[in-house]
N, C-alpha and C positions, 0 to 999 in steps of 0.2 A: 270756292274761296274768292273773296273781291279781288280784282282786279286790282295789283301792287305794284306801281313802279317803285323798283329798289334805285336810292341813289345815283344819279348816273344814268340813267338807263337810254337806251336809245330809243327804246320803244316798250311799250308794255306787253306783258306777257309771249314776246317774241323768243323762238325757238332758236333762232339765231343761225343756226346751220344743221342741214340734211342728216340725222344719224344713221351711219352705214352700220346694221346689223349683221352679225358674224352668228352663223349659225352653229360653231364648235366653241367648248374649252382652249385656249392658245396654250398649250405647258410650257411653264417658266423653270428651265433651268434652274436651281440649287435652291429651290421655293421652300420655304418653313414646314415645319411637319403639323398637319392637316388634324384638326379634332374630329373628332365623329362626325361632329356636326356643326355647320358656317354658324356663323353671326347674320342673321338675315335683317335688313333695315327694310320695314315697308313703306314709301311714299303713294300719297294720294294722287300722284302725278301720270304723266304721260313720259317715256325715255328721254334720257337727255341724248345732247351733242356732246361729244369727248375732246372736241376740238377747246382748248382751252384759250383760246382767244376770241369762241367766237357763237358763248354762248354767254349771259348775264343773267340767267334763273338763278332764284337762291338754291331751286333744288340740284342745279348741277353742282353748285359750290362744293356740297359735300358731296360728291361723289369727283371731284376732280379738284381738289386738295388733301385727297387719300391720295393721290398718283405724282403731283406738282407742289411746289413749292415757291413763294413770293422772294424777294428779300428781306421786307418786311413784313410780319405777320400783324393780326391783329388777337389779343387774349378774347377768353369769354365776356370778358368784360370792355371789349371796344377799344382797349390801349395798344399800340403799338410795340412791338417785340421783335429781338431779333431773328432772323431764321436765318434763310444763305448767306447772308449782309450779319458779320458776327456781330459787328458796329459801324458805326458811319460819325459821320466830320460835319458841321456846318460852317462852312470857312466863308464870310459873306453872304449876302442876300440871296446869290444866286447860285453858289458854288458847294454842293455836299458830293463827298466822297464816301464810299461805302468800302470797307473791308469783305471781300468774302469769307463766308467762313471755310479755315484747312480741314483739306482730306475727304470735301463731299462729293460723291460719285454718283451718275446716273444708276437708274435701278440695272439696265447692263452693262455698267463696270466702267464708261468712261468720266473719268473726272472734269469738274464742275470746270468752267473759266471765264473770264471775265466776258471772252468773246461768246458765249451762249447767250448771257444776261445782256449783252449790247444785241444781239441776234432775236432775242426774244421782245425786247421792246422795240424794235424797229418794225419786225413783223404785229405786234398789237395795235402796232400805231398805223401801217398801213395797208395790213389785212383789207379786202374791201368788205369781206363779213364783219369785221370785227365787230366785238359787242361792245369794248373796251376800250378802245381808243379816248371816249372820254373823260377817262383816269389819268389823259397823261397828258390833256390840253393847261398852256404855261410849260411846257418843257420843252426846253429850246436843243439840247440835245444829251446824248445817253453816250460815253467814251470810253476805252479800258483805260486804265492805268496802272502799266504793268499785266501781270496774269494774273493779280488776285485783287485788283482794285476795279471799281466801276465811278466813273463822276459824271452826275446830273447837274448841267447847267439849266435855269429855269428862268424863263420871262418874270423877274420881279421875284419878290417875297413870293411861298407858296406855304402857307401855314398848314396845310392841311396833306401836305403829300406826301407825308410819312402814311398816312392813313391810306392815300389813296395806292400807293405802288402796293397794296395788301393786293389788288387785286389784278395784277400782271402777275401771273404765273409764267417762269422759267423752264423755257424747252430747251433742246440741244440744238445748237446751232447748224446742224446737217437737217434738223426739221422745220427750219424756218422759210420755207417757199409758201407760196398760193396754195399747194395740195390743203386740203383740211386733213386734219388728225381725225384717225377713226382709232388707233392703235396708241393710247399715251406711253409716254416714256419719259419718266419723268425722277426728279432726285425724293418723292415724299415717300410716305412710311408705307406703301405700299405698291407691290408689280401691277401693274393690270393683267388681267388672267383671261379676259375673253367676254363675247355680250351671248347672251341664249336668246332665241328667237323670241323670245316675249319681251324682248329688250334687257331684263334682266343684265346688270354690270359685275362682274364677277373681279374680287380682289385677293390677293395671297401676301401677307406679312414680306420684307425681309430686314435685313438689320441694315436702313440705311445710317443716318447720321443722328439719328436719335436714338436707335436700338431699338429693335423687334419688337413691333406693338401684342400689346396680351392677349389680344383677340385675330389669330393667325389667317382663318378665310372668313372674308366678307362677301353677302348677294345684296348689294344694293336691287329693289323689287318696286318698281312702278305698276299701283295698280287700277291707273285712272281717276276712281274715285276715291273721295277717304273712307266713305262705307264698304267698300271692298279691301283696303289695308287695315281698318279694323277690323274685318271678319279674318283677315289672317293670322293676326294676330289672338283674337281670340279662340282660334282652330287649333293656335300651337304650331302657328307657322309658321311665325314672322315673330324674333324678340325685340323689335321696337318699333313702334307705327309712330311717324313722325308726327304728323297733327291728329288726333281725335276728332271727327266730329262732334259738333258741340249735344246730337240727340242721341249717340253713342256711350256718351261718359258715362250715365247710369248701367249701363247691363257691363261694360270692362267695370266699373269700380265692385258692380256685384262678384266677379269673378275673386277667390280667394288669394291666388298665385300672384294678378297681374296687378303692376303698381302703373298709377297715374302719377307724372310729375307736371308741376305748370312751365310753360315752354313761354317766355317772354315772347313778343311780338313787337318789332322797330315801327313798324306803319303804323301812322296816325291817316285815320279817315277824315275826308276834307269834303266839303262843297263848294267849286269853284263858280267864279262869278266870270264866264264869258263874255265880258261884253263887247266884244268883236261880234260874237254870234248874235246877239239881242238886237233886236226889231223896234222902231215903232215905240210904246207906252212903254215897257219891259226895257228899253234901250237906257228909256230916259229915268224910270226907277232904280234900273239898278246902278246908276251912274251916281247916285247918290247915297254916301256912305252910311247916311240916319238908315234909308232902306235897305241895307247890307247887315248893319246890324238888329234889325226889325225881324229881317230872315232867321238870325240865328236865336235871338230872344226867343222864337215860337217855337221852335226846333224842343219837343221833350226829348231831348238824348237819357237821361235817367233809365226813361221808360225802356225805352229800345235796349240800353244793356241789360234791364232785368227779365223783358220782356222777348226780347229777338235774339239776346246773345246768352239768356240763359245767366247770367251774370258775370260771365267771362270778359269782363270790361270796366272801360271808366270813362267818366264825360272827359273830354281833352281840354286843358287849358288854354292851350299853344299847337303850336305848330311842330313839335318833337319831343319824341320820347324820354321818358327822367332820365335812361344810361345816355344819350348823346351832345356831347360836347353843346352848348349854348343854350340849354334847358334852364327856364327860369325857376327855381319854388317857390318864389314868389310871388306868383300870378296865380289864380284861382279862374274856373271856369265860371263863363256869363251864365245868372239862373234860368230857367227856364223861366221867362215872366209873358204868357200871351197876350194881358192888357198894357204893358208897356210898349209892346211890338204893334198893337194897334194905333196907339199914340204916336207912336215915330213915324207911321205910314202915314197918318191924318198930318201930321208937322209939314212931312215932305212934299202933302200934294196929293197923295192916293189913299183916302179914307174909305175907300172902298174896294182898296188893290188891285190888281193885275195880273194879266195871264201871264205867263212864263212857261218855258218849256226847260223837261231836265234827261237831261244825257244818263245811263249806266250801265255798266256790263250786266248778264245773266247774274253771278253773285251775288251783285247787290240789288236786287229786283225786293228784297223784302223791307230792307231800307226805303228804297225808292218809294215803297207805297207808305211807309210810315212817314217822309217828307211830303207827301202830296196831303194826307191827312192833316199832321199839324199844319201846314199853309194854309190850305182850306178854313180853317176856324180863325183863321185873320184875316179873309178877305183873298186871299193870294193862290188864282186858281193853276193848279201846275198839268201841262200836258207832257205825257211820259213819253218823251223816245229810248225805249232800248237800241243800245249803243252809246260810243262817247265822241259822238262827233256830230255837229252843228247845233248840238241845246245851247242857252242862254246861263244855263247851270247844269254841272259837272261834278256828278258822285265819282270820286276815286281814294286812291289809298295812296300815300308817300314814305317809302323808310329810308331813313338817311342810314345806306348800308356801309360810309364809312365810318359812320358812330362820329361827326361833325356836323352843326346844322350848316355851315355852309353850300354843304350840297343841298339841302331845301332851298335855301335863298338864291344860288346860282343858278339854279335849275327854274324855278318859278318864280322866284319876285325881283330880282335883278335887271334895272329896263323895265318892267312892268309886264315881266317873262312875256309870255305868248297873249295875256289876256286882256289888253287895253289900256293898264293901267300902266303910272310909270310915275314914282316921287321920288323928287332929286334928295332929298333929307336922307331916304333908306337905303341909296347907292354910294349915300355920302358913307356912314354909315360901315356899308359893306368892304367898302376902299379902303377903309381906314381899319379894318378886320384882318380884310387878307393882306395886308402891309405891315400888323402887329404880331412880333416875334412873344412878347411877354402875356402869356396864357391867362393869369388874372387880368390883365387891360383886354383882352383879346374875348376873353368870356362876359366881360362889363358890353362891349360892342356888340357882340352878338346879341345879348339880352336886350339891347338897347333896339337894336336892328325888331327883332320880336316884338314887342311893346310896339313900335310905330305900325307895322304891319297889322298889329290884334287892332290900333284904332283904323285904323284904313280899312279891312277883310277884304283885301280882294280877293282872300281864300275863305273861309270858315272852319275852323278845327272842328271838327265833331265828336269823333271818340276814341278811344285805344283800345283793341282787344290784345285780351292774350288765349294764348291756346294749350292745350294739352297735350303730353306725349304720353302715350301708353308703353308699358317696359313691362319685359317678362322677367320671371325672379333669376333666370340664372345671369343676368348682366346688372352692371354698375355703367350709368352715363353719364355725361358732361353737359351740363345745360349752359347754351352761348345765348347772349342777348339776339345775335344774326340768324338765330334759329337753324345756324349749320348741325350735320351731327358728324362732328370729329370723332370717327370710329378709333382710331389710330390711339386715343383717349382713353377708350371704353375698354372696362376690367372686367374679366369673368367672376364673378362671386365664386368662393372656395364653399 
């Protein structure tokens, strides 16, 4: 899989903290009664951290909001919802109050209080692993009020942070030191039961505050590659493999039993324009935006989803995907035009183009030779560094994992992010976003913010995949745009 910073992130495909593997089952006191057989989820992954502050994979999400819980949730559809926070107050710019919700108790019996939820964001925030701490920059401070109120004072307007506290999960205030969490304990819809030496996460139902989910024991199963969660799956071992590979799909969709459903994908694939990193000729072409958009003119993306992704994709128009908050439909992506991209290079100075060199992870190595191709037939010779660090250009992936494009724009185009560039119009822009309380004015901005960027590119949109889960016939699932799997969700078919 390419290399995907999810919204937020600290770092890209960072593990975030040490997983201590327990070699036994831990038996859970007064645990739900046991079906013959778990609900096993297969991930293409490597084991996660349990530590819930101090990991930011999307694969640990589902596997550690089966155990914890937000105050605010987010739906499968990226809206905000309430969870331990039954409701909340916005009383001024910077003053929201959160009611908790009555009667919610850890999975061992002690009830919820405001002082965990202030315990829990204190320790996110100054965790030195933490992965999440950047969820909760503009928040000036976290208070009780009373034993079942919480009030977030914020630096300014924060338009977006109903979104972002989705991903501060609530511990018990006795577990809030430096140790890291290997053992969660937590108020969601299920105990933690134990890890098996293959890392393997073991879950058991109880009736917390939502009532005993249908699907009693869960094996969350990491098993490195996705062609080995596929073969579990197709063994009859595993009833749901999280992503399918894409050369996979044909032999599960041949199988008569197993259902393929399409799994939305947040990440839009980008090629960034370094030009901190750029040298020389390369420094001075790519400084000039006729040459930026020349790059992306010769780009056949068409080809590459029909061709590389199998067709599991779409040319991107923008910078974020249709579910997240400041998506325009009214933009259309730039055609694939090679003779106009020749023109723009000859306008600019470089009718004969330029070397360039491009950064990417192992995943996107087939991309990577499909962008050296199409450049090539314009003049524009690209030298390949595998890895993402000192090319002139930069294949990677962005999903704005709190369903808000502001986290693209804060993140990389705000100041001219990390890559040279910096226009006062698009910061103008953004100020005037995250200071707008009223969601249609506040959705006009953000589009607006988009548009100045698509003429600028200091990024390149390229494409949008989406992926495939495979499901065995005895479950019913929940497809989230954040591509979590909410077991807690999932129905046994009668």
């Amino acid at each position: 899989m390419l290399g995907v910073a999810r919204g937020r992130h600290a770092g890209r495909g960072r593990l975030g903290a040490v997983l201590v593997a327990i070699g036994f089952v831990l038996v859970v006191g007064g645990c739900a009664r046991r079906t013959a057989r778990p609900l096993v989820v297969a991930f293409g992954d490597m084991p996660v951290a349990l530590d819930p502050h101090a990991s930011n994979r999307n694969v640990a999400w589902s596997v550690l909001s089966s155990f914890y819980d937000p105050l605010v949730s987010l739906s499968p559809e990226l809206k905000p919802q309430p969870a331990l926070a039954a409701s909340w107050e916005h009383d001024g710019p910077t003053h929201w109050r959160f009611k908790l919700r009555p009667g919610v108790t850890f999975c061992k019996g002690e009830a919820l209080t405001a002082d965990d939820v202030v315990a829990s964001f204190e320790r996110a925030r100054s965790l030195p692993s933490s992965a999440v701490s950047q969820y909760l920059v503009g928040v000036r401070s976290v208070a009780r009020d009373g034993g079942s109120a919480v009030v977030i004072e914020t630096d300014g307007f924060q338009a977006d942070l109903l979104n972002r506290l989705s991903f501060i999960l609530v511990i018990r205030a006795a577990d809030a030191g430096p140790a890291l969490i290997t053992a969660p304990i937590g108020t969601g819809a299920y105990h933690f039961a134990g890890v098996r030496k293959d890392g393997s996460v073991l879950a058991t139902a109880w009736s917390g505050w939502r009532g005993r989910p249908d699907c009693r024991d869960v094996v969350f199963e990491f098993c490195g590659t996705g062609a080995q969660a596929a073969g579990r799956l197709l063994a009859g071992k595993a009833d749901v493999c999280h992503l399918i590979p894409d050369n996979w799909i044909p032999e599960v969709a041949r199988s008569a039993d197993l259902r393929l459903e399409q799994q939305p994908r947040l990440a839009v694939q980008l090629l960034a324009v370094e030009l901190q990193e750029a040298q020389g000729e390369a420094r001075r072409a790519l400084a000039d935006p006729r040459v930026r958009r020349a790059l992306l003119l010769a780009l056949d993306r068409g080809s590459w989803v029909a061709r590389l992704f199998r067709g599991n994709g779409a040319v991107a128009s923008q910078y974020v995907h249709p579910a997240v908050f400041g998506y325009d439909p009214a933009l259309s992506p730039l055609p694939y035009d090679p003779d106009e991209a020749r023109r723009l290079l000859t306008q600019a100075g470089f009718p004969d183009g330029f070397k360039v060199s491009l950064g990417y992870d192992a995943a996107g190595a087939a991309v990577a030779d499909a962008i050296v191709s199409d450049l090539a037939k314009v003049g524009v010779q690209v030298e390949r560094r595998p890895g993402q660090r000192g090319a002139a250009l930069l294949y990677f992936a962005w999903a704005c994992g709190t369903g808000d494009a502001s986290d693209f724009f804060e993140s990389l185009v705000r100041n001219g992010g990390t890559r040279g560039f910096a226009d006062p119009q698009t910061d103008a822009l953004l100020d005037a976003a995250g200071r707008e309380a009223d969601p249609v004015k506040r959705l006009d901005l953000l589009q607006q913010a988009q548009r100045r960027t698509l003429e600028l590119l200091p990024l390149l949109p390229l494409t949008i995949r989406w992926g495939t889960k495979g499901v065995s016939p005895r479950v019913d699932v929940v497809i989230r745009y954040d591509e979590r799997e909410d077991v807690a969700a999932f129905r046994w078919r009668k």
